[in-house]
Structures are given as C-alpha cells and as structure tokens.
N, C-alpha and C positions, 0 to 999 in steps of 0.2 A: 445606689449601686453604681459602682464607675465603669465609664463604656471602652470597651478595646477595640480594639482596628482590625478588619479584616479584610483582606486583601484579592477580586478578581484578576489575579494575572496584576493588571498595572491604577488600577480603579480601587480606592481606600473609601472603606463605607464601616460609619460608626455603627457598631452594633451590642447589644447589651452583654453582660457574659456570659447570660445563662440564656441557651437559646429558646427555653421554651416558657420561660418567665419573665413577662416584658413588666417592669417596673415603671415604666413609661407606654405606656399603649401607642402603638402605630397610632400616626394622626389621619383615622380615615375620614372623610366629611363624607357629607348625604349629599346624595345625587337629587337632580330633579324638584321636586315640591316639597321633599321633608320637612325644609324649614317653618309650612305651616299647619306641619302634623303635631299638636300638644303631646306630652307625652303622654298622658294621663287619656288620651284619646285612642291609645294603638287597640288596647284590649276593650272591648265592647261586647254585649251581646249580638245574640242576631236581633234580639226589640230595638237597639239605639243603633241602628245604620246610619252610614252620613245621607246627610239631606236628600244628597241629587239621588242617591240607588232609593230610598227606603218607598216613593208613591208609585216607582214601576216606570216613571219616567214621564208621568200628566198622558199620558194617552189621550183620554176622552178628548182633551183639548185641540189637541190636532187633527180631528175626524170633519173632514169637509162636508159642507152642504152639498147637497145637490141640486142641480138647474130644473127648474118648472120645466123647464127648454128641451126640447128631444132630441136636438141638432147632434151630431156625430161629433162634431170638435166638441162639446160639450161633454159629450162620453169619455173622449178622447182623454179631458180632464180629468174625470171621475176613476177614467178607470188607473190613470198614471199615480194619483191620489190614492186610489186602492191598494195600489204593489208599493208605495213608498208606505202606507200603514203597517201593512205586511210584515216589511220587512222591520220597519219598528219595533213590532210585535215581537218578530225571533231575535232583534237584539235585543231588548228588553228580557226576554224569557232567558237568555244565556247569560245577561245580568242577574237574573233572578238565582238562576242554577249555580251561576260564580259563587253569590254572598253567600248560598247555601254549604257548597265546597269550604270557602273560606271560614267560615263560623262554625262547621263540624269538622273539620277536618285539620286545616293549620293553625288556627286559635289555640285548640287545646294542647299543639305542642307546643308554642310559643309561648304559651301560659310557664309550662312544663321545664321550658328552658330559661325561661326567669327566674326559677327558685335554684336553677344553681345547687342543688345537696350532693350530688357528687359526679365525679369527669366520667365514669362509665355509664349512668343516665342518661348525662348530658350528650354523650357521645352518640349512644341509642338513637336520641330524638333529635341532634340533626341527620342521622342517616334518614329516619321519619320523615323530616322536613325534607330532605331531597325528595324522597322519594312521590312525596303527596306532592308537591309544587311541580314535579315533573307531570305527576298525573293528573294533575288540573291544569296545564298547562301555562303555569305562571312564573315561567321561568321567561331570562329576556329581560332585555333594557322599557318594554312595552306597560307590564303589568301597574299598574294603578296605586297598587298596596305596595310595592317593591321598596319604598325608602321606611317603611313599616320593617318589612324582613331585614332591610341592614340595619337600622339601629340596632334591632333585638341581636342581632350576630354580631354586632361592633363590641358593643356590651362583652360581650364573650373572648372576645381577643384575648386580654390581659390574664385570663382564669391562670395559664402557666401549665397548658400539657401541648404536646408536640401532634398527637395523635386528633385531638379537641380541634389547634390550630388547622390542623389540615384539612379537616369536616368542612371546617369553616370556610374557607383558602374558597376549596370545591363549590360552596353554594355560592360564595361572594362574586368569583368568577361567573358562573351559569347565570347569573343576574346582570351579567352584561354590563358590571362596574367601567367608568373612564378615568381621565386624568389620573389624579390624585390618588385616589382611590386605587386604582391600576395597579398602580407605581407601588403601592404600599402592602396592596393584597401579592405583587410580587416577591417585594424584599423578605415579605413572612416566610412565603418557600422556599427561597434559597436560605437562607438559614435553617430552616428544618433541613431539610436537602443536603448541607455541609458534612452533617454525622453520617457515617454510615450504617452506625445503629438504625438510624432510621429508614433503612434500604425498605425493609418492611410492613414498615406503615405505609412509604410512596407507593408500594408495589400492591396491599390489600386495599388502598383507599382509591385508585385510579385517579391519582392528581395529573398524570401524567397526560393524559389525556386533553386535560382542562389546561394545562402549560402549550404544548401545542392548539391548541385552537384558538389563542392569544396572538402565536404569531401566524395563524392562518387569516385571522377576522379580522386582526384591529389595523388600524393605521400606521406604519413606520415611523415617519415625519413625526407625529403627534407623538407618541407613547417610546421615543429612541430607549430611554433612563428606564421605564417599565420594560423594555423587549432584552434590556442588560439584561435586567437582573430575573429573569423568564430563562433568557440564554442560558445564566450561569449555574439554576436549578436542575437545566435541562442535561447540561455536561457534567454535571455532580454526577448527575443520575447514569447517564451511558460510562461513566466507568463501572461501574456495575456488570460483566456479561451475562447477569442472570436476565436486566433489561432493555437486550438489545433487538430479541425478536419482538418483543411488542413495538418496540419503539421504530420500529421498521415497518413492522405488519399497519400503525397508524399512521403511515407518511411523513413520517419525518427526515428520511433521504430529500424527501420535492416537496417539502414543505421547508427545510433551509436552504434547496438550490434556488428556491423562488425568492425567497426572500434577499438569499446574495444577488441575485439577476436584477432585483430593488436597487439593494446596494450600488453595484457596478453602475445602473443607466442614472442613479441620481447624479454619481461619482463624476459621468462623461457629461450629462448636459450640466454640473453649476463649475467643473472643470477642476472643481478641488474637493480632497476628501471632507464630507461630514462629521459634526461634532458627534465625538461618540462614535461615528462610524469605523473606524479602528477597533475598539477594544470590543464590541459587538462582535464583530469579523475573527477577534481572538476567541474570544466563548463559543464562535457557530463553527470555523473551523477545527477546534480542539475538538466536539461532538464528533465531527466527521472525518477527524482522526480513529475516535471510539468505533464511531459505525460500520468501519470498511474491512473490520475484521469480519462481519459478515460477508460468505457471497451475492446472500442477496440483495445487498446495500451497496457492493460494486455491481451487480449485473443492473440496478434501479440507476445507478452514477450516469451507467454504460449508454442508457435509451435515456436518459433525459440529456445528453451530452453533455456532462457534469464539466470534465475533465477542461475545455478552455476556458469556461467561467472562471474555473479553479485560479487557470492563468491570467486573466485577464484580473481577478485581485491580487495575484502577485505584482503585477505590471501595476496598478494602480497604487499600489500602500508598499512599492519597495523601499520606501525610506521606513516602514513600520516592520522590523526586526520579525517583532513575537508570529506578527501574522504569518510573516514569509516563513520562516519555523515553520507554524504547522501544515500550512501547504505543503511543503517538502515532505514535514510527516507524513501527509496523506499521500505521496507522490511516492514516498518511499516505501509504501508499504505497495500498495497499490499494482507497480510496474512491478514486482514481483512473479505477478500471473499476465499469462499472456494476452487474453484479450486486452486489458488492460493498458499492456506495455504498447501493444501494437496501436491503442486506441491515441495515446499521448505522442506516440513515435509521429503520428501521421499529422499532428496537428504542429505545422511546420513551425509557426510563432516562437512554439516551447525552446528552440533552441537558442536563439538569441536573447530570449531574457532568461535563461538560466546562467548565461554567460554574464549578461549584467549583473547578476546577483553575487558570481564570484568576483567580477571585480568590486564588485561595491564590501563585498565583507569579507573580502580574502583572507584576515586573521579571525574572523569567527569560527569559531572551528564545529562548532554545533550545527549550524547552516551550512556550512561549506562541505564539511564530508556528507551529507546528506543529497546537496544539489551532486554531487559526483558521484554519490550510487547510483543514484536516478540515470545518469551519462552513462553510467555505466550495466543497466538493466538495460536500457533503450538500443545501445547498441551491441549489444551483446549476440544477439542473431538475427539482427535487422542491417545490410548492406546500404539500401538507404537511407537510413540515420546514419549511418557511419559516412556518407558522401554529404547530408544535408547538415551535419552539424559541421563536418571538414570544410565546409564550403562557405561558412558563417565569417564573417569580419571576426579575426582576432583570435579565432579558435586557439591553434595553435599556439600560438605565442600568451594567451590565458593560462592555456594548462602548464604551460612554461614555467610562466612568473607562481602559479600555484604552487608548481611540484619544488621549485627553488627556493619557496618561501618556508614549506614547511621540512622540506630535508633540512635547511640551517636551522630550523628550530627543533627539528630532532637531534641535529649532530650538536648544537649549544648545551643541551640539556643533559645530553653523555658526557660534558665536557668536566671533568675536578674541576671544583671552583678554587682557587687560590685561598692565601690568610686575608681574613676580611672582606671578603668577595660574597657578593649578597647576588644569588642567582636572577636575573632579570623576571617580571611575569611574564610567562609565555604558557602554553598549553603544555598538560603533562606529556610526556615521552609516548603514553599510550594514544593521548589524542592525536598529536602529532604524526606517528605512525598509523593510526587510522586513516586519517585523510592520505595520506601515501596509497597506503594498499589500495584505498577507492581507484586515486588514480592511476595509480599503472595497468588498475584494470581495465581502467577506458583507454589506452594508449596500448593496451594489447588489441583492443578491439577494435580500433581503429587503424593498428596498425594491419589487422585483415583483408579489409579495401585495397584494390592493386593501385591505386592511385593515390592512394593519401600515404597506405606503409613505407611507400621508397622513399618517400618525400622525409618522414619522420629519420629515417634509418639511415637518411643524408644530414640529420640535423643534429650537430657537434654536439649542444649546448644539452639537448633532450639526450642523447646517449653515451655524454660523458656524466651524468647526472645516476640514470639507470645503472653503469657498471661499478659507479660511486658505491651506491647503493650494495652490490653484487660484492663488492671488495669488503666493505665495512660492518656488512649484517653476518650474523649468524644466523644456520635455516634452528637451531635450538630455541633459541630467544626470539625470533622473529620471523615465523616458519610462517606466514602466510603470506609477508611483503617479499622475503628471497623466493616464493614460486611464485608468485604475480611478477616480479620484475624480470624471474628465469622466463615465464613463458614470452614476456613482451620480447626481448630480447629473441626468444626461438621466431615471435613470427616476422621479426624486421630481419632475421637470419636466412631468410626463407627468401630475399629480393638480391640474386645476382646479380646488382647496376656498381657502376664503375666510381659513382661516389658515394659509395655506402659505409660508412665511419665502421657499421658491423664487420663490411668483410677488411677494412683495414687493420683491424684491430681485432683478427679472429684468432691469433693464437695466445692477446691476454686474453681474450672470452675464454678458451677452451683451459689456461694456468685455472683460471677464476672457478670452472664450473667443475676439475677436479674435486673440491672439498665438498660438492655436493654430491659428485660420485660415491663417494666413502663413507658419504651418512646413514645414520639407520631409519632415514624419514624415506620413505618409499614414493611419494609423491613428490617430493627434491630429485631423486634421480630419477625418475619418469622425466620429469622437465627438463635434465641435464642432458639425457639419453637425446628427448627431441632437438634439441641444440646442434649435439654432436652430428643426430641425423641430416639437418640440412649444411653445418658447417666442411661435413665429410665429404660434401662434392670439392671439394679443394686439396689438391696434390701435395699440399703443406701440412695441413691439420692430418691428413691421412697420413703422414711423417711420422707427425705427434703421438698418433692414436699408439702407433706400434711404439715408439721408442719408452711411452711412458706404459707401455703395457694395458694401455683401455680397451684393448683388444678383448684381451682375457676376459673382461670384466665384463665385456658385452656378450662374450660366449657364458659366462658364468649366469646372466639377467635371463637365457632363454632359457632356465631352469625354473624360472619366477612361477610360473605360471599361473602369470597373469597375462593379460592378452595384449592391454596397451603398450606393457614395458617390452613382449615378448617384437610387438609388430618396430617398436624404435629401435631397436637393439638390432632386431633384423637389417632394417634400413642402411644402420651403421656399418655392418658387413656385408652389404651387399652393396656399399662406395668401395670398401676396401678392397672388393675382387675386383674389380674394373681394373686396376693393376695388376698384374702377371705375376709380380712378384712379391704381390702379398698374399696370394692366395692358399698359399701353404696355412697361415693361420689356421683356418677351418681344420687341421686335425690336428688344432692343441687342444684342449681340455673336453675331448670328444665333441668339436662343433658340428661333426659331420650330423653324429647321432641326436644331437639337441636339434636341429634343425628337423630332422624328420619327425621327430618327438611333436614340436609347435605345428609342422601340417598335419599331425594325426591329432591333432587335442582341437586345434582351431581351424581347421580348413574350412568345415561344413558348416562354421556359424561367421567365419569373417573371410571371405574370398580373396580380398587385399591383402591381409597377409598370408596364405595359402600362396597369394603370386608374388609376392617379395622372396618367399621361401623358396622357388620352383627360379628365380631370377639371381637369384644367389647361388643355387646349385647346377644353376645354368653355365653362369661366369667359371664357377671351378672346375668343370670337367669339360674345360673348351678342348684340351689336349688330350682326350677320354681313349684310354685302347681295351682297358675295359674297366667293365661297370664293377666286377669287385673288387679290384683293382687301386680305381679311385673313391669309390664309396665305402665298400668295406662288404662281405658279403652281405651280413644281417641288413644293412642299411640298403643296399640296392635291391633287394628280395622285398623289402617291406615299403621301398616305392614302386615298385611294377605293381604293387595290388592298393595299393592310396592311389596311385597318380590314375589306372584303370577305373577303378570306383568312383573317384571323384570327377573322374571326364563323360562318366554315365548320365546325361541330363537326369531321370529319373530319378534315379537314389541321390544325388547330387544336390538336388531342390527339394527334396520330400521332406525337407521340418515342416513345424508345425508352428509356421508365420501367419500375420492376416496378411490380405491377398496386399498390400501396400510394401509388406516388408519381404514379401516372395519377389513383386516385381523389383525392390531395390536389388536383391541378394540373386535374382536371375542377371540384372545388365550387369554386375560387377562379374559374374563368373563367366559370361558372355565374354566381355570386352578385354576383360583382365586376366582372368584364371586361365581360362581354356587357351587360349591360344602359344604362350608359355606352356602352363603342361604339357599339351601337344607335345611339342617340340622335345620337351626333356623325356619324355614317355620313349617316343623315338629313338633316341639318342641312346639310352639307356638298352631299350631294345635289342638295337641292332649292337650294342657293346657284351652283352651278356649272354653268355648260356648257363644251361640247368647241370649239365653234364659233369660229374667229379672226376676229375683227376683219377690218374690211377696211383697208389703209392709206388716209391722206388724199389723196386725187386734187392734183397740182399745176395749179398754173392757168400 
C-alpha cells in the first residue's frame, strides 16, 4: 500500500492511507527486560511462576540466630533483624497477592486478546485490561510484567480499527512507554485524531486525558518529535467546541503555558531557538487559539499571566511567520473583552514588538491586519496605550509607511490593467482594504490623546493620505473604511492649532463630506454631522454651511430621532447662531419646533444635549421682546413647563439608573443643564404672558 504525506502546519510525516489499517505496524520496541521474556513464556499458569516469585522468596533462610548473649546490643540485633523479617514477610505476601491478581485476573484477558475473533471483543477486553491493571495497580513504568502487557498490545496495533487503536494508544501510555515507543504510540493518535468522524471515539474513550499527562510528565528535551505529535492530536481535538470544557476543566490552559515557559527559558539560556521548537510552538499556540473562546480559558490566561509569555515567543520566533500568526490570533480575539485588553495594554513591552512585526512583514497582510486590530482594541479606550505606544520609536512614521503601502496596493488593484498587462501579485482589494480600516482605526484612536492628535493633524503626509482615501472611496462599496477614515478626520478636526493640515484644508474636508450627507447610510452621516460639528466653529465653513444649504439638512436630522445624529446636528446650529445673522435659520423648515421636540424626547436621558438645545435657543432670542413672538406661541408654552420640570432636581433625576449612572446624569445636569436652563427659563419668563389679546372691534 503506498504512503501519502501529511502535513502539521510546516512538518511532512509519512503516513499510510488508510488511517486505521497500518499495513506496516508502527515500529514499537519493548521497553525494559522484554528482550528476555521468550514468548512462549508470557502465558503461564499460576503452577509455573518465574523462579524468583514461585518459593515466596527463601524466607527461612534469612531468619537469624540468636545470641546465647543477653547483652542489649545484642537484642538491639535481634530485634532490627526482626522488623527487616517483617517486612520481608509483607513484601513477600503482596508478591504472593500480585501473582494471584495477575493469574486470575489479567491472564485470562490477555489470553482473550490473543485469539483476535473479532474488534468488538477485542475492544471489551482491553477496556477489561484497563480496568483490572488499574485495579491491581500495575499501571506505571515500575510494574515487573509491563513488557509482558506491551508485546500482547503491540501485537494488536496492525488489527486495523480506529476505536481498537485508541484502547490501545490509552493502556500503552498508562504504562509509562519512552523514547521510541512514545513517539510512535503518539503518531497513532494524531492520525486517529485527523478525522473528525472520530471526534467520538476521542471523546467516549478519554484519550484525552492520556495526551495531556504526556506533556505534563514527560521530559521536553527528550521526547521534542513525541510532544509534536501529542500537540498535533491535541489541536485536532480543540477544534471540536464540543471539547473544549473538558479540556479546560483538565489543565490544559497551564498545562501549555508551563510548557511554553519551558520553551522561552530554554530559548534565553542556549540563546537560539530549539530544533523542533518552532513547529511545537505552532501546534501549542494554534490550541490556544481554540481555548480562548472560552471565558474560562481567558479568566485561567488572566491568573497565570499567560498574556507576556504569549509575547515574549513573539519576541523570540519573530522570524517564524506561522507562530507569530497565531499569537495575534490569540491577541486578536482575546483584546476583544476587557480585562483582557487592559491586561495586554499594561504590559508595556507589547508595544514595541508589535511595531517590529509590522515592519518585519509589512506586505503580509494575514499578520499585519491582525497586529493592527490588536492597536487598535488596545487603544481604543485606554489614554495610556494611546500615549505609551505614541511614545514608542517609529510609531508614527510605521503606521505611515503601513497605511501608504497598502492604499497603493489598493488604488493598483482598482487600476484597468492595459492590453497585455498581467496584474502584479498583491493582496486582493478586500485584503487590502482590510488592513486600512484596521488602521484608521488606530489613528482615530490615537488621534483622541491631546498630545499625539495635533501632532497627527499637523502631519501632511498622514492627512493627505486620509482625504485620499475620503475623495476616492464610496461609503456604498466601502462603508466601513469612509466612516473609519470620516471619524479619524472628525477627531484631528476637533485640535484648533495653527498648523493643523485639517483646519487648512477644511473647506475641501467639508466639498468631500457633502456626498456623505446625501447617503442613505445613516452612520456616514452621523460621522459627517460630527465633522461639520467641530469644523463649524470657523466663520468660513459656517459661510458654507448656509450657501450650500446644510443648514436645512441639519434642521431636517433633528427629525431622526435618533439621539446621536439629533445631539450633532444640534451642535452644528448652535456655531451657526453665534452669528447674528444667521440666526434667522431656526425658523426654516420649523427648527424652532424640532428643537423643542429633541429636549422633550431626550432631555431626561442625555442632559448634554437638553444643553446644546437650551444654548441654541439661548443664542436666538438674545434680541427677545417676546417669547411668542420669537418662539412661536405653542413652542414657548411647551418650554415654560419642559424647561420648569426639568430644573425640578426630583423629577429631573428620578429614572431608573444604578446609583453610577445617576451620579454621571446628576454632574452633567448639575454642571451643564441647569445653569443654561436657568437662564433661558428666565428670559422666557419675563418675555411672556398668558393674557389673550382682545380681538379688533368691527365698526
């Protein structure tokens, strides 16, 4: 039968086709003194013991005389003579009870599994044989007879059932097999292990079990090629989610960190990676890619401080590709949840060699957007990750060379290729724009920091790149890179400094973010809105706003209601009243009544905007003679009893928050709300009365 190639990750190991029929039997040898066990010698009765057990062990012969002599040292002798008898005695007697166990008990399954009549028997009687060698306890590299029980189980290898091999697999291990042997009773289960037919067998036989306590016992050094292919059985099996609680619940989170902690300290003292210790390091991280989909497998990471080991084999095997892969895999799933993220953020190290890793594989795009979701989970709402990584050698200027390598291989890939023109290899259009969106994510988040954002928002090269991007994308086709790059763009819009490329160039920003106004993506012009909102502090863009009529459009948003688009839209016209002579606006498309509308829907759950809306209506009736007048009557009637109700502490704060989100929603109506209303409450007040008019008398 001819053997095919199969493949761990980067390790080629010949293996037969049919995985449960070895036409060539694994080459196991016999441990220990097999060599001068005859065969014809295994089975015996209990009448033909071997020599040394069958007289009990000469007793009599050992029984010392005693001294004529009465002296005490004399006794002294006798009696030490006595307890070493003794004890003779009860090891003898446990020899005696062994043969007895052995010759009623595992004899006749072993008999049982010589004749071979068929794999469901056979199957029976080694569960049998575990079960009795467990309970004689002749399990262990110790036992006497043990090269007795392997032959008869070597024998059996070749039978050709998967469920048979695996019986097997189990006792060969408990018998505390080495070298050779090891190595061989491994490779049997990873090839079971390969199918996933066989999820079932691994899972009713408890191999699992027996695979872990291999790499908890044995030697690393020694058994590297056995702990492969142990590994490789192991990560067969955790893609499975049905076995990922056992394989958690029996230590196998800190039963692979112990053994990477192996790894790394062998790594530092011979100074160079170990043979084997790479592709090992791919098998054990790929598992614990598997594992971390449980919480309990991250909260085990968390208390054994998984997470800088993690790094410290990044740091060590960054020239080995697949490992660093899965690191990231596990990084990238991992920083997802918070303790987590916080736990990776803190461990300062992380950020200088994740920088290494992009320069070292800048066109990998499998690694690369990976290491930059991580930068960008990390800093996401951590201020100081966003100062400890800004502060790193090369930051900057990394994610430079990043975001410029992959927008020309985005913008190449868009490109008609000519007649005869053979597309270069580069990443597809979707990879490519993946690794973008990563990063603009990180560069909105960074650009949040008051001291790194101005910095960014001063730097040409980075924000002629972003409006690149803003000019060329459509939010249809590529709706998550145009709001990533809108929002980064809103928070470098947000830094008033006198070299900031944003405010120079904020009335292309505001041409650019029209066509996101007009979409029917609603999160596009959320992000458009916030743009407008910090760019509208500027006497120019507030020009723009009216001449191109985004005025309207912002009075049109406070109908959304929705709360975020409601509080940006506000923002926007509440720059525009700051001038006198824009304030007329507010009674085109009824903005007076949409505003009082958004404090009666949102005041009592967002206070902020309750005081944008009381700060906008402030601005407009600076010249107030009266309140129905300028408001309108319905509109001025229905804030004297909003703007009263809501200045009432009581009613004001009576949702039904926990005591964390009363205290946030009390300082904001405190600080913000109240002192504003006040004012307009007043104002409003003293401008109105209840009193009607009398109609004009006819003549």
């Amino acid at each position: 039968m001819g053997d095919s190639m199969v493949k761990i990750h980067r390790i080629y190991l010949t293996e037969p086709n049919a995985i449960g029929h070895l036409s060539h039997p694994l080459q196991l040898t016999y441990d220990g003194d097999f060599g001068e066990i005859k065969e014809q010698e295994i089975f015996k009765g209990a009448a033909s013991l071997p020599s040394h057990l069958r007289s009990g062990g000469g007793q009599g012969k050992r029984r010392s005389r005693a001294s004529l002599c009465s002296r005490s040292s004399d006794r002294s002798r006798l009696d030490a003579k006595t307890d070493s008898k003794l004890d003779l005695q009860e090891e003898d007697t446990e020899i005696e009870v062994g043969e007895v166990f052995w010759n009623t008990r595992i004899v006749p399954i072993l008999r049982e599994l010589e004749k071979e009549e068929n794999i469901e028997t056979v199957c029976a009687a080694c569960t049998q044989l575990h079960h009795a060698l467990e309970e004689g306890n002749m399990l262990g590299s110790k036992f006497k007879r043990r090269s007795i029980l392997l032959k008869t189980l070597y024998n059996l290898v070749d039978v050709g059932s998967d469920l048979l091999s695996l019986k097997l697999a189990k006792i060969i291990l408990a018998l505390k097999v080495s070298g050779k042997n090891l190595l061989n009773v491994c490779k049997l289960i990873f090839k079971i292990s390969r199918s996933e037919k066989n999820d079932s067998l691994i899972q009713n036989d408890g191999i699992l079990e027996s695979l872990l306590e291999v790499l908890r016992s044995e030697e690393l050094q020694a058994n590297t090629e056995a702990f492969l292919y142990c590994m490789g059985a192991i990560k067969f099996i955790s893609g499975n989610p049905g076995f990922l609680h056992e394989m958690i619940g029996k230590g196998a989170v800190e039963i692979l960190m112990s053994l990477m902690m192996q790894i790394n300290e062998n790594t530092k003292k011979s100074g160079t990676c170990l043979p084997n210790s790479g592709h090992l390091l791919v098998q054990m991280t790929a598992t614990l890619r598997n594992l971390v989909d449980s919480p309990l497998a991250r909260s085990k990471l968390l208390s054994i401080s998984a997470l800088p080991q993690l790094c410290t084999v990044m740091g060590q095997y960054i020239g080995d590709k697949e490992v660093c892969t899965n690191v990231a895999r596990i990084f990238s799933k991992v920083t997802t949840y918070h303790d987590c993220c916080v736990a990776l953020a803190n461990y300062s190290r992380c950020y200088a060699l994740f920088l290494n890793l992009i320069n070292k594989y800048q066109k990998k795009q499998d690694l690369v957007v990976r290491i930059v979701f991580i930068l960008g989970n990390l800093t996401a709402k951590n201020n100081q990750a966003r100062e400890q990584f800004s502060k790193e050698k090369g930051s900057i200027p990394t994610l430079l060379s990043l975001f410029h390598t992959f927008y020309e291989l985005d913008l190449h890939s868009q490109k008609p290729l000519g007649e005869g023109e053979e597309r270069p290899k580069a990443p597809r259009p979707a990879q490519a724009e993946d690794v973008l969106i990563k990063l603009t994510r990180v560069l909105a988040n960074l650009a949040i920091h008051p001291s790194v954002g101005p910095a960014i928002a001063a730097h040409p090269r980075i924000v002629g790149l972003l409006l690149a991007m803003l000019e060329s994308k459509s939010i249809d086709d590529c709706e998550e890179l145009v709001i990533n790059t809108t929002a980064t763009v809103n928070n470098l819009s947000y830094y008033q400094v006198k070299n900031s490329i944003i405010q120079d160039k904020k009335l292309y920003i505001a041409e650019l973010l029209l066509k996101l106004l007009v979409s029917h993506n609603m999160d596009g012009i959320l992000a458009a809105v916030r743009v407008f909102g910090n760019l509208s502090q500027d006497h120019d863009i507030c020009d723009f706003i009216v001449q191109k009529n985004v005025h309207k459009f912002m009075i049109a948003l406070l109908d959304a209601k929705h709360q975020d688009i409601c509080f940006s839209a506000c923002g926007v016209l509440l720059n525009l009243t700051v001038d006198k002579d824009k304030r007329v606006i507010l009674k085109e498309g009824g903005g007076i009544k949409k505003l009082v509308d958004c404090l009666r829907d949102f005041g009592p759950t967002d206070w902020q905007l309750a005081c944008l809306v009381c700060k906008t209506l402030w601005n407009f009736s600076e010249n107030i003679t009266s309140a129905s007048s300028c408001f309108g009557d319905e509109a001025a009637n229905t804030l004297l009893v909003l703007l009263s109700s809501f200045l009432d502490e009581e009613l004001a704060l009576n949702g039904s928050f926990d005591q964390d989100l009363k205290n946030y929603h009390k300082l904001h109506w405190e600080t913000e709300f109240k002192p504003v209303a006040q004012q307009l409450l007043t104002r409003i007040q003293s401008h109105h009365t209840f009193l009607e008019p009398l109609p004009v008398p006819s003549f």
